[in-house]
N, CA, C and O atoms as CSV, one atom per row, in Angstrom:
chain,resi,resn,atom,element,x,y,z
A,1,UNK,N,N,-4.298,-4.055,-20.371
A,1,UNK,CA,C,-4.233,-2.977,-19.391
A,1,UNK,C,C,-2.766,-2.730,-19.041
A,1,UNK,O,O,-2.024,-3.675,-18.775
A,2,UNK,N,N,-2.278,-1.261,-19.041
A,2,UNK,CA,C,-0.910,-1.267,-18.690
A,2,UNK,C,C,-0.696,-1.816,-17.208
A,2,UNK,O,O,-1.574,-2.314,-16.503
A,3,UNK,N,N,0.285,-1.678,-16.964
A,3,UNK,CA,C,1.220,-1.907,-15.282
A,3,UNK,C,C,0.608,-1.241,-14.671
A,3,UNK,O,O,0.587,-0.113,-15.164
A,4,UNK,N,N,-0.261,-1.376,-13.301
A,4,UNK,CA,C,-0.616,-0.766,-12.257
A,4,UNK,C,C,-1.548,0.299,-12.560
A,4,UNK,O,O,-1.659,1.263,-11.803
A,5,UNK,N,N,-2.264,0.175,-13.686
A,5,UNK,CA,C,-2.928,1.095,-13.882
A,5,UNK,C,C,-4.008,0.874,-13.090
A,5,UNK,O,O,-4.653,1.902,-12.883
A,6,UNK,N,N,-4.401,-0.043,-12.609
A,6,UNK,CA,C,-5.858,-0.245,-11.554
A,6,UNK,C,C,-5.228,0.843,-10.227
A,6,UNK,O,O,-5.744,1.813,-9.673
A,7,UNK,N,N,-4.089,0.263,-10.075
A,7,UNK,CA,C,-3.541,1.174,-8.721
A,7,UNK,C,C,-3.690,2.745,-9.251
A,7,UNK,O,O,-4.210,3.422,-8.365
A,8,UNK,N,N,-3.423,3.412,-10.282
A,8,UNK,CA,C,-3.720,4.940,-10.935
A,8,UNK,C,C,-5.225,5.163,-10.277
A,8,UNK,O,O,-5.548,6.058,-9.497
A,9,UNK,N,N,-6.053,4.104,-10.807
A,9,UNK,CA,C,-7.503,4.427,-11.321
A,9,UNK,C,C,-7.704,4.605,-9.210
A,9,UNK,O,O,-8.304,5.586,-8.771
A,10,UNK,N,N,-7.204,3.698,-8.382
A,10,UNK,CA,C,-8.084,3.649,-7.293
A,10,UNK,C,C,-7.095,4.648,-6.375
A,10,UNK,O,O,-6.957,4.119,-5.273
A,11,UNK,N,N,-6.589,5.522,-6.434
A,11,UNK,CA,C,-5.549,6.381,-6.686
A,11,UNK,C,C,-7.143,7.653,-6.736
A,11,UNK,O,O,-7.610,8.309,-5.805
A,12,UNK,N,N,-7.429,7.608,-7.658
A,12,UNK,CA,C,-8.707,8.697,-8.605
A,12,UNK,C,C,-9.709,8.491,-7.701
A,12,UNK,O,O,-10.404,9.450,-7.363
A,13,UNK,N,N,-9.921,7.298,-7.209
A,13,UNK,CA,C,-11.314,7.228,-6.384
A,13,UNK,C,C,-11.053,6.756,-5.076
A,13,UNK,O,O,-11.851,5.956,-4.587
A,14,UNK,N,N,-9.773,7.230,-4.242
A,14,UNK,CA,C,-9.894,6.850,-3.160
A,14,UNK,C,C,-10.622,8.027,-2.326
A,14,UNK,O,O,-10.447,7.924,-1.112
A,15,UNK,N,N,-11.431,9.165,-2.759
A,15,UNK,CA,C,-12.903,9.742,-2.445
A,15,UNK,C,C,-13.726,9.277,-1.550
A,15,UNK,O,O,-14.326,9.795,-0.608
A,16,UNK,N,N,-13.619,7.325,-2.348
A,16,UNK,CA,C,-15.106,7.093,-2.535
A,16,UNK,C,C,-14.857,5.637,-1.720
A,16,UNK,O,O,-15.365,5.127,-0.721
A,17,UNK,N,N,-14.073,5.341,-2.433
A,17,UNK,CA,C,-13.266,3.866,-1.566
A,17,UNK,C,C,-11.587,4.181,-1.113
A,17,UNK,O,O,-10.455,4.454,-1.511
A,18,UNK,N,N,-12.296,3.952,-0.175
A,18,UNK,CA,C,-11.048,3.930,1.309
A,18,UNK,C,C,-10.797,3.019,1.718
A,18,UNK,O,O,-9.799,3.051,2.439
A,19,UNK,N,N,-11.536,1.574,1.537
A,19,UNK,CA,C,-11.122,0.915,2.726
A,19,UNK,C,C,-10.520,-0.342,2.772
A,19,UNK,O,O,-11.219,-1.276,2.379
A,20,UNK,N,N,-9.223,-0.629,3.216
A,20,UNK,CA,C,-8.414,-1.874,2.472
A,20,UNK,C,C,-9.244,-3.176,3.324
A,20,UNK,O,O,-9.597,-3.316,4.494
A,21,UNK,N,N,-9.289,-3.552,2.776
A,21,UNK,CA,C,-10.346,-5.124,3.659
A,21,UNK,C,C,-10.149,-6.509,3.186
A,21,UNK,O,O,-10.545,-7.034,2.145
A,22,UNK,N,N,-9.452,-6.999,4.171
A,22,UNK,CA,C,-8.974,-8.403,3.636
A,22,UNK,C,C,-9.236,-9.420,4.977
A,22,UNK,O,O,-9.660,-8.689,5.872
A,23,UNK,N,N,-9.179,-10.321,5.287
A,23,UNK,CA,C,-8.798,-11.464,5.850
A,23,UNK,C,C,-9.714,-10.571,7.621
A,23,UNK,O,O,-9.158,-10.297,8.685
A,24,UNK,N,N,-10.783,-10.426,7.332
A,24,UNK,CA,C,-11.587,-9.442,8.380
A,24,UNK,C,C,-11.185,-8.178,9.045
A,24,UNK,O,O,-11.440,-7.883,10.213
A,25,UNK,N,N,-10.485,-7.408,8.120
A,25,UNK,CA,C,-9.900,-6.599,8.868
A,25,UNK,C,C,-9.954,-5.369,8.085
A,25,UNK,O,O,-9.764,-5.600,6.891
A,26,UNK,N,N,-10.134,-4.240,8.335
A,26,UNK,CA,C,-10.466,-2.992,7.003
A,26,UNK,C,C,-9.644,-2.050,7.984
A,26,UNK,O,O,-9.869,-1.651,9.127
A,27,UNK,N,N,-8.703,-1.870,7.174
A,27,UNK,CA,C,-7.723,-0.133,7.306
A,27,UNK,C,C,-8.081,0.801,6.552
A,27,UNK,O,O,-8.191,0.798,5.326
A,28,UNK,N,N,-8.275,1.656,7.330
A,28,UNK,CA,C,-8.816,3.261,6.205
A,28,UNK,C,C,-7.556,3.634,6.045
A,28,UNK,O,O,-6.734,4.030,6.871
A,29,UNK,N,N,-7.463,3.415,4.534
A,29,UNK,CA,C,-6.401,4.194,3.277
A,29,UNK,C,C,-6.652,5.928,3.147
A,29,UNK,O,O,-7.556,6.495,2.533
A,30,UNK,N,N,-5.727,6.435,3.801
A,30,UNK,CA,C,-6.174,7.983,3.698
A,30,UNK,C,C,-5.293,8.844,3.013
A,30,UNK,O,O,-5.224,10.068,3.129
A,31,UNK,N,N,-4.362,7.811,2.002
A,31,UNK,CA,C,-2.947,8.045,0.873
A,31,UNK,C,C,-2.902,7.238,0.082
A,31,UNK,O,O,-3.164,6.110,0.501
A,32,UNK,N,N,-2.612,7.349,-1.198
A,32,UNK,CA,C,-2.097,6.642,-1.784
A,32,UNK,C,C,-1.625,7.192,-3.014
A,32,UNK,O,O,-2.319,7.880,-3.762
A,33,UNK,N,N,-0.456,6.883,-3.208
A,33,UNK,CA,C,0.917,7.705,-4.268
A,33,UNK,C,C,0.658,7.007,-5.468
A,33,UNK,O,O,0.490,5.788,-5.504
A,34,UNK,N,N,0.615,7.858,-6.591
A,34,UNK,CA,C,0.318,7.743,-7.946
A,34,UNK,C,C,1.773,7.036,-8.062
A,34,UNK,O,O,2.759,7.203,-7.344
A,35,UNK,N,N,1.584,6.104,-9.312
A,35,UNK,CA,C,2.736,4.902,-9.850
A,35,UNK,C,C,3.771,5.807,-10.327
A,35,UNK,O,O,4.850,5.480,-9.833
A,36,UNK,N,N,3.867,6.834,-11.105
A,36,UNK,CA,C,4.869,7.822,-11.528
A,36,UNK,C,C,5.689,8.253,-10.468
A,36,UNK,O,O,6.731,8.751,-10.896
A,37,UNK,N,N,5.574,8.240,-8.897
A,37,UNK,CA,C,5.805,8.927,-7.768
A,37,UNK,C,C,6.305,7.984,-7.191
A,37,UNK,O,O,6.788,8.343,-6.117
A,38,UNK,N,N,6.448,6.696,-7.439
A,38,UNK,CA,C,7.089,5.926,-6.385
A,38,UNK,C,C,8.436,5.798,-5.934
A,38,UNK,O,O,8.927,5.794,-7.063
A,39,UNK,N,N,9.089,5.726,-5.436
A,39,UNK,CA,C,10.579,5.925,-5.134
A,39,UNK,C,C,10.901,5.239,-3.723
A,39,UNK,O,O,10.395,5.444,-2.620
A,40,UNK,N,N,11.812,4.443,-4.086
A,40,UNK,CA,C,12.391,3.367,-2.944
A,40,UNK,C,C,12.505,4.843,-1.788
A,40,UNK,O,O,12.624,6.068,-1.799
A,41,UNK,N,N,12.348,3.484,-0.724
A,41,UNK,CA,C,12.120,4.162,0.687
A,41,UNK,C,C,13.375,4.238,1.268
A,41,UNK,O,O,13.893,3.123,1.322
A,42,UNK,N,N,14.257,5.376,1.853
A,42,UNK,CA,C,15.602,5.893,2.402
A,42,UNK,C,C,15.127,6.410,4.280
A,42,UNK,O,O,15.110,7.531,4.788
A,43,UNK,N,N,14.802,5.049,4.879
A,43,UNK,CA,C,13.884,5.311,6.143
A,43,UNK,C,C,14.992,4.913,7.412
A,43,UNK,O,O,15.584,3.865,7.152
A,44,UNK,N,N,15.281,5.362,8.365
A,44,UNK,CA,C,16.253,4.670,9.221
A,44,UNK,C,C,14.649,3.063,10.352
A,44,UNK,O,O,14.953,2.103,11.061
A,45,UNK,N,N,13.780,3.366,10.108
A,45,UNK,CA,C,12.832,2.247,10.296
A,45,UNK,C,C,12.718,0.959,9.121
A,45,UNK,O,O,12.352,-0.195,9.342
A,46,UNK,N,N,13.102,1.483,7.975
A,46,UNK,CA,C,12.851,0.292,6.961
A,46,UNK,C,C,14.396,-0.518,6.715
A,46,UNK,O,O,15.118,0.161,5.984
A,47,UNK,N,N,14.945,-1.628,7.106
A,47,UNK,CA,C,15.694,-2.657,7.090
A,47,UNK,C,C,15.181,-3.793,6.349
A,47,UNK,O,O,14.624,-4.759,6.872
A,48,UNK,N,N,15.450,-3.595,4.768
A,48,UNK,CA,C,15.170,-4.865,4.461
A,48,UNK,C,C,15.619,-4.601,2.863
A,48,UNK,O,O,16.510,-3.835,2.498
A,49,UNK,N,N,15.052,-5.157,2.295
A,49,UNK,CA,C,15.005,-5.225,0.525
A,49,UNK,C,C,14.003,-3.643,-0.018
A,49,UNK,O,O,12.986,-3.218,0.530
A,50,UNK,N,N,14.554,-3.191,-0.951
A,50,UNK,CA,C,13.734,-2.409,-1.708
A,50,UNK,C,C,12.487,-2.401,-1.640
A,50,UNK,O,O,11.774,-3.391,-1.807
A,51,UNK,N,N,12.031,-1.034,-1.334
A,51,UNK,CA,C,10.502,-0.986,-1.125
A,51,UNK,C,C,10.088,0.528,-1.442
A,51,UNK,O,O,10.717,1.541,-1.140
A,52,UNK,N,N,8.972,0.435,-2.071
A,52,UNK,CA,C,8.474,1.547,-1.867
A,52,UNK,C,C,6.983,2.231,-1.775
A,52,UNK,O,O,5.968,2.064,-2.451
A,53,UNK,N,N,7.313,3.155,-0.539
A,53,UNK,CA,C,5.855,3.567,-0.270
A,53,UNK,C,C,4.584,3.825,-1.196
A,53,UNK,O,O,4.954,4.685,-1.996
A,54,UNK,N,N,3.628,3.579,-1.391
A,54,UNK,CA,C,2.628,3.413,-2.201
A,54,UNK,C,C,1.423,3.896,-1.478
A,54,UNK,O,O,0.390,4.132,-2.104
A,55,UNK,N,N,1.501,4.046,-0.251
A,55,UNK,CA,C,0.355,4.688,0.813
A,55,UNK,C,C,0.226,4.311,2.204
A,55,UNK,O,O,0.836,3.432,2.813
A,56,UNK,N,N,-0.784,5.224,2.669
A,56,UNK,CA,C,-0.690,5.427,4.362
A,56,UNK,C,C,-2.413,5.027,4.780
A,56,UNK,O,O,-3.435,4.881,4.110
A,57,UNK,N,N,-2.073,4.949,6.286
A,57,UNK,CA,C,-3.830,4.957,6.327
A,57,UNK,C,C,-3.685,5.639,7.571
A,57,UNK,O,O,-2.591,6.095,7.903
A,58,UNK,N,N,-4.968,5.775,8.476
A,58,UNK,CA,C,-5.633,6.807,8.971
A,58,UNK,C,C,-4.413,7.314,10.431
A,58,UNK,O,O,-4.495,8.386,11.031
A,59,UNK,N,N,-3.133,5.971,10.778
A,59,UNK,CA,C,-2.976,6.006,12.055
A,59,UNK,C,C,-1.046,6.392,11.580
A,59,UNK,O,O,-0.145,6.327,12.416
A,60,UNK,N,N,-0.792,6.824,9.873
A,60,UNK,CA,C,0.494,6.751,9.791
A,60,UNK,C,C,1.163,5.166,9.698
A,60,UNK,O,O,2.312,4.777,9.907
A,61,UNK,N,N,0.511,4.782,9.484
A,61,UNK,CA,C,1.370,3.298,8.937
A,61,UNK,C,C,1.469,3.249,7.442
A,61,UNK,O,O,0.491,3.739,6.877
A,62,UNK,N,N,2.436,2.766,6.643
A,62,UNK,CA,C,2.659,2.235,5.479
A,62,UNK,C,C,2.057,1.575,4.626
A,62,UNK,O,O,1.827,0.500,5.180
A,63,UNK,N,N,1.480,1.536,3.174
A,63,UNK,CA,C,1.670,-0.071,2.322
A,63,UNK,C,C,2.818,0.250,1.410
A,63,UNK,O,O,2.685,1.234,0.684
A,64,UNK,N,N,4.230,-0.636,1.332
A,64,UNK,CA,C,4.764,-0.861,1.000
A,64,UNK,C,C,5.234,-1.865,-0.500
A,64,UNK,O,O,5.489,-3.064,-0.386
A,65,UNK,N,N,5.273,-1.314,-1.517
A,65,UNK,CA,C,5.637,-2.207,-2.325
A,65,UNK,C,C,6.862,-2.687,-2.517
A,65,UNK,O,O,7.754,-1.958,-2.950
A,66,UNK,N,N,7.012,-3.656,-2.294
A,66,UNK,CA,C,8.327,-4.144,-1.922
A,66,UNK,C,C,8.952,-4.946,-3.420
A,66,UNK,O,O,8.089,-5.059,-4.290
A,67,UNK,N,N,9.917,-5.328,-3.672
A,67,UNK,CA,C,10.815,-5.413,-4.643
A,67,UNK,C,C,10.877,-6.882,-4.977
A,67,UNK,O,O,11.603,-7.355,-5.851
A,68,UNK,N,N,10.045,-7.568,-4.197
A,68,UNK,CA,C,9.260,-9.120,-4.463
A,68,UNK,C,C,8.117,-9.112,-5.343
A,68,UNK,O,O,7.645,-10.071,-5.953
A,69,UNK,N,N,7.617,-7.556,-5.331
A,69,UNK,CA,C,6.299,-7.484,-5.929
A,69,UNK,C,C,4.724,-7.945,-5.149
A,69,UNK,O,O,3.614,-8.177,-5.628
A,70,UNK,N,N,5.276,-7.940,-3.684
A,70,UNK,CA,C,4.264,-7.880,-2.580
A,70,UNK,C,C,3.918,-6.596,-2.005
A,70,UNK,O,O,4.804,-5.762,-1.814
A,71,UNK,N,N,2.798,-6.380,-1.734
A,71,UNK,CA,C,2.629,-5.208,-0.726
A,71,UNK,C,C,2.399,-5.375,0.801
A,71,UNK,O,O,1.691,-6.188,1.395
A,72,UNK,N,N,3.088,-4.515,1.208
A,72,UNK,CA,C,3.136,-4.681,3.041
A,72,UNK,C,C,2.991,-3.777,3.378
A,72,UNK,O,O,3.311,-2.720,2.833
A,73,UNK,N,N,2.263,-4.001,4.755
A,73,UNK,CA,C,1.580,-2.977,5.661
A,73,UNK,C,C,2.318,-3.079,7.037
A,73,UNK,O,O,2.201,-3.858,7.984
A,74,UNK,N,N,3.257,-1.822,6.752
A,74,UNK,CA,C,3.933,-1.063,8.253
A,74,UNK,C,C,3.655,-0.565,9.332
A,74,UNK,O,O,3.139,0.552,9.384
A,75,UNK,N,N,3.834,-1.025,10.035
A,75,UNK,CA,C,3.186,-0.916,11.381
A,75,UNK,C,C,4.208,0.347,12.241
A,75,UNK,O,O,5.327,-0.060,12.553
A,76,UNK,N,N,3.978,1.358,12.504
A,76,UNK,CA,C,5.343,1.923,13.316
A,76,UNK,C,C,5.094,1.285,14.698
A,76,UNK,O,O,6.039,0.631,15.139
A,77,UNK,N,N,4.037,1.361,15.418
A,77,UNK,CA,C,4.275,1.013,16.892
A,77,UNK,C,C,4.781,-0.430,16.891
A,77,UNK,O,O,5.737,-0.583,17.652
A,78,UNK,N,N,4.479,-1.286,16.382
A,78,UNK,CA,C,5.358,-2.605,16.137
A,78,UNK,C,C,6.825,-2.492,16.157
A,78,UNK,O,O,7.694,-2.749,16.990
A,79,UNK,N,N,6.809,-2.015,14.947
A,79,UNK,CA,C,8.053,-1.990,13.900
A,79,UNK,C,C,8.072,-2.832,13.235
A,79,UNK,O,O,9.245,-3.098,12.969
A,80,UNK,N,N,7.348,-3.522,12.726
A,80,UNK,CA,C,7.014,-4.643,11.854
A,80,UNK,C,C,6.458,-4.337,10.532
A,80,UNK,O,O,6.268,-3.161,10.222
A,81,UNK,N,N,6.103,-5.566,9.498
A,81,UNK,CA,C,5.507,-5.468,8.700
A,81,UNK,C,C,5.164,-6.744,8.065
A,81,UNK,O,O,5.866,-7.751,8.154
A,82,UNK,N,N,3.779,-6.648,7.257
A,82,UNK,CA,C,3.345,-7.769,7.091
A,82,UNK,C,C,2.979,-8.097,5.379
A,82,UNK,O,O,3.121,-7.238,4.509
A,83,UNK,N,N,2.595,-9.194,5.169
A,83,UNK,CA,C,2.497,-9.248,3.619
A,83,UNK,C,C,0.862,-8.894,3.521
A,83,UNK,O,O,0.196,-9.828,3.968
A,84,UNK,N,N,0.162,-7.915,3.105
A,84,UNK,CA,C,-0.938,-8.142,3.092
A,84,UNK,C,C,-1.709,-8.357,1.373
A,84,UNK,O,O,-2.920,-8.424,1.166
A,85,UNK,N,N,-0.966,-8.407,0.658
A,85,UNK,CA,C,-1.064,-8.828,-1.051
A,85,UNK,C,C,0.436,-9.123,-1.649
A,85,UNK,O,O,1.557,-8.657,-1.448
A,86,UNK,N,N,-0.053,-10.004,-2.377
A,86,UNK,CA,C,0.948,-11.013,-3.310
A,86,UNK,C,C,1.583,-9.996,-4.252
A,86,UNK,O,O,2.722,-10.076,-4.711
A,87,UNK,N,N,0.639,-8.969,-4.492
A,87,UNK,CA,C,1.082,-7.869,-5.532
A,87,UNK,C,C,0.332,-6.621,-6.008
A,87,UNK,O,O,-0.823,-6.712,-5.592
A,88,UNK,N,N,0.506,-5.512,-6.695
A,88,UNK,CA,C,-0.628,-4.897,-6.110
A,88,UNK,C,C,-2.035,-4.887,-6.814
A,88,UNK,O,O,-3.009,-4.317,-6.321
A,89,UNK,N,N,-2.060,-5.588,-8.046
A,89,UNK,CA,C,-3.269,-5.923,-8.418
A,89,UNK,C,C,-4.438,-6.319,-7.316
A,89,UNK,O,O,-5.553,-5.820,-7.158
A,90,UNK,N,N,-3.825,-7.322,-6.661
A,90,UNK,CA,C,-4.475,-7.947,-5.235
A,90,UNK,C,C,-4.760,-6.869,-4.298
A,90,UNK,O,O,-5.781,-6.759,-3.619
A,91,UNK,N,N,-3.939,-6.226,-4.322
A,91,UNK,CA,C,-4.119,-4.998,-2.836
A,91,UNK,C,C,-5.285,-4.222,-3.524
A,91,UNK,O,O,-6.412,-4.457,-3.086
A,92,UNK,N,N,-5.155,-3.294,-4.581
A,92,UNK,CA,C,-6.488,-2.566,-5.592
A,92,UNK,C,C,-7.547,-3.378,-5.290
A,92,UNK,O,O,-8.563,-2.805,-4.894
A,93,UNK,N,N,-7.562,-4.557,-5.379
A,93,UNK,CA,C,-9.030,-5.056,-5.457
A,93,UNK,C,C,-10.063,-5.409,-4.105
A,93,UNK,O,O,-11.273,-5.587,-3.962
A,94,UNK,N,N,-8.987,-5.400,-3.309
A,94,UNK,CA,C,-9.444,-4.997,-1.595
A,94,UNK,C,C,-9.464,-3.281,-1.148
A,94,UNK,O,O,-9.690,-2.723,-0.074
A,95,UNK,N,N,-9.251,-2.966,-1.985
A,95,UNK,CA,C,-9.703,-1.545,-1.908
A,95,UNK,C,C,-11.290,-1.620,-2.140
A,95,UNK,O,O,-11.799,-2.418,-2.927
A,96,UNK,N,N,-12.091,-0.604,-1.286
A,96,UNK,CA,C,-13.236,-0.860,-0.943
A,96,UNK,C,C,-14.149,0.279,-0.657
A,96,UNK,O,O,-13.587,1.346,-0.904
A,97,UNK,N,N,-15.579,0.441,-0.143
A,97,UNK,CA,C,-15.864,1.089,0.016
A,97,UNK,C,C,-16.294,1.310,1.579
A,97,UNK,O,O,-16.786,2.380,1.938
């Protein structure tokens, strides 16, 4: 299977599955940027290592693919962010319905 092609495919069916769900907790994904489209983030909120946006959910927060090859979920009212997959194979597969 090429690179991130699961992320393409759930990309195609986020229709149908929306819903990121991990560790008891489900964020409705109401974005998510095709792999051809990604482009490091130029944010006066993002301070850190290379990242780039990969999708949003229902309230304007981030998942971030970051340049570790983790994905993180941005919080604006925080200002934080957290690791919520090792990479994004992991994040795709908590994609849900």
């Amino acid at each position: 299977m090429k690179r991130h092609e699961a992320f393409d495919r759930a990309v195609s069916n986020l229709g149908v599955r929306r819903f990121f769900r991990k560790d008891g907790q489900a964020i409705e994904v109401v974005c998510l940027v095709r792999v051809a489209d990604w482009r490091p983030v130029q944010a006066s909120w993002w301070r850190g290592k290379e990242a780039c946006i990969i999708g949003a959910d229902a309230r304007g927060n981030f998942f971030l693919r970051h340049c570790d090859g983790s994905v993180r979920y941005w919080q604006h009212d925080t200002a934080s962010d957290a690791v919520v997959a090792r990479s994004v194979g992991e994040f795709v597969r908590h994609i849900s319905e």
